[in-house]
N, C-alpha and C positions, 0 to 999 in steps of 0.2 A: 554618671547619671544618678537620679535620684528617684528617688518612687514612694508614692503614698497609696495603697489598695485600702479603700471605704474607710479613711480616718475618722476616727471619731470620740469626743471625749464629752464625760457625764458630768456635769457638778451638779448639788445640793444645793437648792437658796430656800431662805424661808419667806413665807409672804403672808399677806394677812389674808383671812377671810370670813366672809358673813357669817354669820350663824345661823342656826334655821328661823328660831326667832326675830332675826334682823335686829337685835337690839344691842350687840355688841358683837366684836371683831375677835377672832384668835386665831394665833401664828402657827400654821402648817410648813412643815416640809413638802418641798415637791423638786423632783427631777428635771434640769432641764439640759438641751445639747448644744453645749458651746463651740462645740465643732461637731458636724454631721455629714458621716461619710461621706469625706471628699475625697478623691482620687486625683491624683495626680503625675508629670513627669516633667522633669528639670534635666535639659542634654546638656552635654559640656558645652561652654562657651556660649552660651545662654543667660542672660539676664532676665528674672522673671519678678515682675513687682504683685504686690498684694495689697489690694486696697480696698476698702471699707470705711463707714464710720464708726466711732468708738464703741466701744462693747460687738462690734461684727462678728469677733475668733478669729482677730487676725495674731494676736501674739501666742496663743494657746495653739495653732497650727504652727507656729513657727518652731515652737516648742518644742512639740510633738517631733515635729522634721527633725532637728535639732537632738534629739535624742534626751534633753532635758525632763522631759512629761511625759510619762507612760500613756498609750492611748485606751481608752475601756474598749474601742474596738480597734481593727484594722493594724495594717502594718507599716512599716519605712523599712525600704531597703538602699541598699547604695553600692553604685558600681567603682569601684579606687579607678586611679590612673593605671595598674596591670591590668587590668580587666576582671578585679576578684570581684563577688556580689558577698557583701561584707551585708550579715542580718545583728549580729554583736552589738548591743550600744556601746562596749568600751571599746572595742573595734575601729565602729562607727565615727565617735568623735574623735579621732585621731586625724579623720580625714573630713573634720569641717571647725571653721571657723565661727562661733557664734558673738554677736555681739547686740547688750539691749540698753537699753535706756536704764538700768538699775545696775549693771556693773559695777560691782565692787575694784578698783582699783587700792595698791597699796600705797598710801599719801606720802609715808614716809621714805620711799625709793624714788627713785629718778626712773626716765622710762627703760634706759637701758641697765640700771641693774634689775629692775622683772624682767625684762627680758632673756636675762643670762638666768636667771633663777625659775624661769619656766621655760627655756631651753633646757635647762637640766633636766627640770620632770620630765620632759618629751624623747629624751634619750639623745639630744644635740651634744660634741663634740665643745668644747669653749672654741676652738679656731671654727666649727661650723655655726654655733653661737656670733657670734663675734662678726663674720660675715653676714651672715641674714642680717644679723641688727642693723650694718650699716647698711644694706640696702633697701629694709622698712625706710630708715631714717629718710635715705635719697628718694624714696615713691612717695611719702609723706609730707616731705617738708621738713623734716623735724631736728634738724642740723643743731638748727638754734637752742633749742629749748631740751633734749634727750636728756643731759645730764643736770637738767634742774629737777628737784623736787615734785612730785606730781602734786602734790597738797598747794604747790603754788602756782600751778600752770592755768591758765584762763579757760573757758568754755572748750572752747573750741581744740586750744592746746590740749584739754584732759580728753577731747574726744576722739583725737586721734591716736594717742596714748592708749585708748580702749583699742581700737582697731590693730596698733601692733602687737597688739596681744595675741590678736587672734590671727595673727600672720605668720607668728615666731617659728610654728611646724609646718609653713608652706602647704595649707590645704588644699585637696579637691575642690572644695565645697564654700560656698561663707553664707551665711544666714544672717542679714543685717533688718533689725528690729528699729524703725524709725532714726537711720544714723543721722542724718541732717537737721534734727528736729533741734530748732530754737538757736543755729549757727549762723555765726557771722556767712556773709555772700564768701570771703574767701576760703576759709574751712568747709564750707559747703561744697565748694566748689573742688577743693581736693578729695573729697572724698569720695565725688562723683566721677571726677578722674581716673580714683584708684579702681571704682569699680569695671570702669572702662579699658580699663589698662588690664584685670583682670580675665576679662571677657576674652580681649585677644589672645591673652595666654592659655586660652582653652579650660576656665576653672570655669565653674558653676556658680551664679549667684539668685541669692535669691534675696529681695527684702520689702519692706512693707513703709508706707509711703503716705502721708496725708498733701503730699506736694503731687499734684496730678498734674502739674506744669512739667515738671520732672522726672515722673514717671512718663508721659507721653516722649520729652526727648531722651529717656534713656532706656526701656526697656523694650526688649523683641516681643515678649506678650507680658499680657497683664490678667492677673484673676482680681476679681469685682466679687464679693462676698459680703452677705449680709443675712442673720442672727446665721450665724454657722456655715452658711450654703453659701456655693456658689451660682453667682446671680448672671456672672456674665465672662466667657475667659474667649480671647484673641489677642490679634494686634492689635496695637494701639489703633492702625489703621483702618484694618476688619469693624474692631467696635465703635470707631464714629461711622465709617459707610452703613452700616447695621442703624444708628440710632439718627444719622441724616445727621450728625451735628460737623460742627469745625473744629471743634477740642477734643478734651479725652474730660473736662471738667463740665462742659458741657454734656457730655456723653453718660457720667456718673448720674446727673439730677434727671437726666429722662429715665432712664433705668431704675433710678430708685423711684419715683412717680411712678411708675409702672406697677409695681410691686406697694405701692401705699393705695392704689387705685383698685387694687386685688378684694 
């Protein structure tokens, strides 16, 4: 299980503003909250999506979850597969999978020699290396393409490539940052698989989603968040009987109408 108690994080932007005179502009600092105590809880076997429009805090909550970005307030905790409550960030991400749209991958390796080379970091065995890899390969697809070059693997190829990354230590946990974004229907479609395939195996997921077609068929609930807050969290089902609509896309524009209407 996962837990957020009042997360919350500060940035700095500068912005312009009047002068008393009105007759020219100068640039202030001011504080604002790109995530504002949100609390939350993710049980095993649980898929939870996060969804919002751009600039909402959906990647800086994921972050934060993720153990990535320290929060200016609140906490994450996390319960392992013993039943420890691991508070540790180095702890922590041993037992989560994260993966974002900016992933660095190394071009000049094939998916399975990172694989073995961050099995190693992880404290993996080469014969326990070596087994997990082939069985990413077989939940992925990736038979074909493993021992090619990542620098040469296509969209979709390099995004699954990202994902056995964060497979290699068998996590609790996985924290998926927009995975589907700009894939072919079949890459999309394995990905959403693995997360399915996941769910049954009692892991945790969590990720964040501008496909609200696909959030409705794939997750158990859904948080609705906008400038930091959350605006709206159920079922998929809960939140159209809640807004009277037939979708969960439909459901998103009365909710946010709602809140522009304010």
């Amino acid at each position: 299980m996962l837990k957020a108690e009042h997360l919350s994080k500060v940035f700095v932007r500068t912005v312009l503003e009047e002068s008393k005179k009105k007759t020219m502009k100068k640039s202030v600092k001011e504080e604002f909250y790109a995530v504002n105590h949100i609390s939350l809880e993710v049980e095993k076997g649980e898929i939870l999506g996060i969804l919002g429009p751009n600039g909402a805090g959906k990647t800086t909550l994921l972050r934060m979850l993720g153990t990535l970005m320290e929060p200016t307030e609140g906490k994450v905790t996390i319960e392992d597969s013993k039943g420890n409550l691991l508070t540790d960030p180095v702890e922590m991400k041993k037992s989560i999978g994260y993966l974002s749209g900016n992933t660095k991958l190394y071009h000049r390796l094939s998916t399975r020699e990172m694989l073995t080379m961050l099995g190693e970091i992880y404290g993996l065995s080469k014969e326990e290396c070596e087994k997990r890899s082939e069985e990413i390969f077989n939940v992925l697809d990736m038979k074909s393409f493993c021992d090619n070059r990542i620098e040469k693997l296509s969209t979709g190829q390099t995004q699954r490539a990202s994902i056995a990354r964060c497979l290699i230590h068998n996590p609790d946990i996985y924290i998926f940052d927009e995975p589907t974004l700009g894939l072919d229907i079949l890459s999309a479609d394995a990905i959403v698989n693995f997360m399915k395939e996941q769910k049954k195996l009692g892991k945790t997921v969590l990720y964040s989603t501008h496909y609200l077609e696909e959030a409705q068929f794939l997750c158990d609930r859904v948080l609705m968040i906008y400038k930091g807050s959350i605006l709206k969290e159920g079922t998929p089902k809960q939140i159209m009987e809640d807004t009277k609509t037939e979708n969960l896309r439909e459901a998103f524009h009365v909710i946010m109408e709602g809140v522009d209407n304010q």
